[in-house]
C-alpha positions in Angstrom: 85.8 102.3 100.2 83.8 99.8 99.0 80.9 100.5 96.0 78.2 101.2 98.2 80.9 103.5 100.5 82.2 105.3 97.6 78.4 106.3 96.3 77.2 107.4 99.8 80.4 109.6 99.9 80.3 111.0 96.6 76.5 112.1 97.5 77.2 114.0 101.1 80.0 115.6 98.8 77.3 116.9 96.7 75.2 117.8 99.8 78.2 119.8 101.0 78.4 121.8 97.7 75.0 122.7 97.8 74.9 123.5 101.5 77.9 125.8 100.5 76.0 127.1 97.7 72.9 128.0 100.0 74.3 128.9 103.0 72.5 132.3 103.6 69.6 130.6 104.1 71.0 128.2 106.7 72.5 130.7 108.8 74.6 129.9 111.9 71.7 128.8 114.7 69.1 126.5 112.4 68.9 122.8 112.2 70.0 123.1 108.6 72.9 125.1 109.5 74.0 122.3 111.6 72.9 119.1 110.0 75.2 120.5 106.5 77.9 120.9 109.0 77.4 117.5 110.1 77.6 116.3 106.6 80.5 117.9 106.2 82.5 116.5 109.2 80.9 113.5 108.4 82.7 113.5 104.7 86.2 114.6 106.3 86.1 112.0 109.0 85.2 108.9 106.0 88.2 110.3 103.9 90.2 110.1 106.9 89.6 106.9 107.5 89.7 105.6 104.3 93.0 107.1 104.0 93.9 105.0 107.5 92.6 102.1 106.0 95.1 101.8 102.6 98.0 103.0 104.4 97.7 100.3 106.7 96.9 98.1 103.8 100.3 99.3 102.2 102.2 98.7 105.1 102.3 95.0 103.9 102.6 93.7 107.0 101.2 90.5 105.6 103.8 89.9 103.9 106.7 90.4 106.2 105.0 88.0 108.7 105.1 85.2 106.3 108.3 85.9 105.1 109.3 86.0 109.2 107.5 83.0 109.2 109.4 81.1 106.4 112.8 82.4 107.5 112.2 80.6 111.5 111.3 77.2 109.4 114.0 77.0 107.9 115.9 77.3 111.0 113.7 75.3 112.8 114.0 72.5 109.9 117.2 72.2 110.0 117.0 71.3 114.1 114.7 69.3 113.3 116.2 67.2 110.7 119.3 67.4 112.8 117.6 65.6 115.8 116.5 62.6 113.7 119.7 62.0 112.9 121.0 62.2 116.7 118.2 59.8 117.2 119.9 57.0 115.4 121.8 56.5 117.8 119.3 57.5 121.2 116.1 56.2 120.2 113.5 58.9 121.0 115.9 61.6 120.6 113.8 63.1 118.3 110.6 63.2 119.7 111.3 66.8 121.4 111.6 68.7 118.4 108.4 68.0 116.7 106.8 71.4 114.5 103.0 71.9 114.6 100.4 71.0 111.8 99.2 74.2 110.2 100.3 77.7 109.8 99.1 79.2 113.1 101.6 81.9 114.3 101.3 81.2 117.8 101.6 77.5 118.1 104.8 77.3 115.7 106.0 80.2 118.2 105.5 78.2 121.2 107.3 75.3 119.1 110.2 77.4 118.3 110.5 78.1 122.3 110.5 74.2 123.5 112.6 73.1 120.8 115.0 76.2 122.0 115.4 74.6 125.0 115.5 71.0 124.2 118.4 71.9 121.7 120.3 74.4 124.0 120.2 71.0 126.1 122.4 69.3 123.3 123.8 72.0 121.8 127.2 70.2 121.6 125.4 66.9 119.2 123.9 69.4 117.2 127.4 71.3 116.2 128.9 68.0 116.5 126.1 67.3 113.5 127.3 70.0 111.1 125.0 73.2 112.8 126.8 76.2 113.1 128.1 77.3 116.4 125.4 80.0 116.3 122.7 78.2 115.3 121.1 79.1 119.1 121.6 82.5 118.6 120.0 82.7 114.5 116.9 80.8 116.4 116.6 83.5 119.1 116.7 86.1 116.2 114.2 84.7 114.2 111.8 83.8 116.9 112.5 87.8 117.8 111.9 88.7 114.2 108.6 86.4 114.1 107.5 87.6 117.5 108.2 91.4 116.2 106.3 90.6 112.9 103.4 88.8 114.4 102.8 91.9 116.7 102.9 94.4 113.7 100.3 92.1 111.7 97.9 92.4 114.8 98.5 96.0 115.0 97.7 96.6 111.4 94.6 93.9 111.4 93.0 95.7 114.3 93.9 99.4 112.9 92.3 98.3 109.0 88.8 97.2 111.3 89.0 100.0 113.6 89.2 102.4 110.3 86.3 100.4 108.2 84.3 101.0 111.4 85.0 104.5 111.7 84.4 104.7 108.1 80.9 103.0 107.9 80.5 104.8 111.4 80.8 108.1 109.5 78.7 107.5 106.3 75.9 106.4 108.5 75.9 109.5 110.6 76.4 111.8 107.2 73.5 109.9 106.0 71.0 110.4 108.7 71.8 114.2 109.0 70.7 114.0 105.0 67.2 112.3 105.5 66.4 115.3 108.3 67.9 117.7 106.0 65.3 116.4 103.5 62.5 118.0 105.7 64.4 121.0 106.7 65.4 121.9 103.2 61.9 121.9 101.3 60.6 123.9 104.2 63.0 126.3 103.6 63.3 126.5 100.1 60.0 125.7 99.1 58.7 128.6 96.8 62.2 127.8 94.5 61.8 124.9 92.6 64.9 125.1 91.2 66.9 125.0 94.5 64.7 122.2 95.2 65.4 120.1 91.9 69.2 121.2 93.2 69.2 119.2 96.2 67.2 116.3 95.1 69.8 115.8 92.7 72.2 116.3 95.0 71.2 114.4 97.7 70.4 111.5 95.6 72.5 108.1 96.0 73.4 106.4 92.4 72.5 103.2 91.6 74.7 100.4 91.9 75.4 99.4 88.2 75.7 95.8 89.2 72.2 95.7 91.0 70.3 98.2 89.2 66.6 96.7 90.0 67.6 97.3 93.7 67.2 100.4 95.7 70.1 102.2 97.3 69.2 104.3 100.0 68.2 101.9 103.4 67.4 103.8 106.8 68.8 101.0 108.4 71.6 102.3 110.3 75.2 100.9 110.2 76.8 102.3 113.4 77.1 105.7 115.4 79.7 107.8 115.9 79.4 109.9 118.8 81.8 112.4 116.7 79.4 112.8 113.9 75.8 111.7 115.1 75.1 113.1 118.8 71.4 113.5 119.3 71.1 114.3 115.6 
């Protein structure tokens, strides 16, 4: 969770708490019965995703794509490097085996798989050249280690959004059950002014210390999540 995130979830905490608090007179049936129950699923399903979101971040899957990455280049180098020196003697040789500009994934892949081919064509100069006898074979593993890791980053990279949407999904939906509890809860409780005092401080959204002049609370709506905000 971001800032923002963190302080919207810390207040439908304190929301929950007094809902628990004040629960005989919310009883099973009202509108305030059921918009602290949404606050509380609400809460559950944020922490939920939040914990989806590091975990995937921990995964690191960044990482092994890059070392994947590095690992194919090297191989891919060395074919590379190879070839111009077949060219010497066939002008032009080398002009199959050419790597992309840039670190796209996808293209270097595609690279890997026509310089596989163009090599498996000449296997023979290449060994002939000082490449092992396997040096087919270590590029089919790497390209299947790349492929493999290049999969798992997408996997991850979708599963982080899909979490931060569920996330923001969720805080919105806690957020508007709040503002109609703010009606249903000084028409309940209005002859105690301390309960009342109770939930304004608990329903209450801290200031960002970095933008103190700037107010917090916006009824703009992020997103709906038809597990937390149907027909609230």
């Amino acid at each position: 969770m971001n800032d923002k995130e963190r302080r919207l979830h810390e207040m439908l905490d304190r929301v929950n708490a007094f809902g628990s608090a004040h629960a005989k007179e919310f009883p099973t049936g009202t509108i305030g019965h059921e918009m602290f129950g949404i606050v509380l699923q609400c809460s559950q399903e944020a922490i939920r995703q939040t914990t989806e979101h590091t975990s995937e971040r921990r995964r690191g899957t960044a990482g092994a794509k890059l070392q994947a990455r590095k690992t194919l280049f090297d191989v891919l180098g060395a074919i590379r490097r190879t070839a111009h020196a077949i060219a010497l003697d066939s002008p032009g040789f080398e002009r199959r085996f050419r790597l992309p500009a840039g670190n796209g994934g996808p293209r270097l892949f595609e690279a890997a798989r026509s310089l596989q081919t163009a090599a498996r064509e000449s296997a023979a100069e290449f060994i002939a050249h000082g490449l092992p006898a396997t040096f087919l074979d270590d590029l089919a593993s790497r390209m299947d280690a790349f492929e493999h890791a290049m999969r798992e980053s997408r996997q991850s990279r979708f599963a982080r959004r899909s979490a931060k949407r569920g996330l923001n999904a969720s805080l919105a939906a806690g957020f508007r059950a709040v503002r109609r509890l703010d009606a249903v809860v000084p028409n309940t409780l209005g002859a105690d002014s301390k309960a009342l005092a109770a939930w304004q401080r608990a329903r209450r959204v801290a200031r960002s210390p970095r933008s103190p002049r700037r107010g917090v609370e916006s009824s703009r709506p992020l997103t709906s999540d038809p597990r937390c905000s149907a027909d609230l």
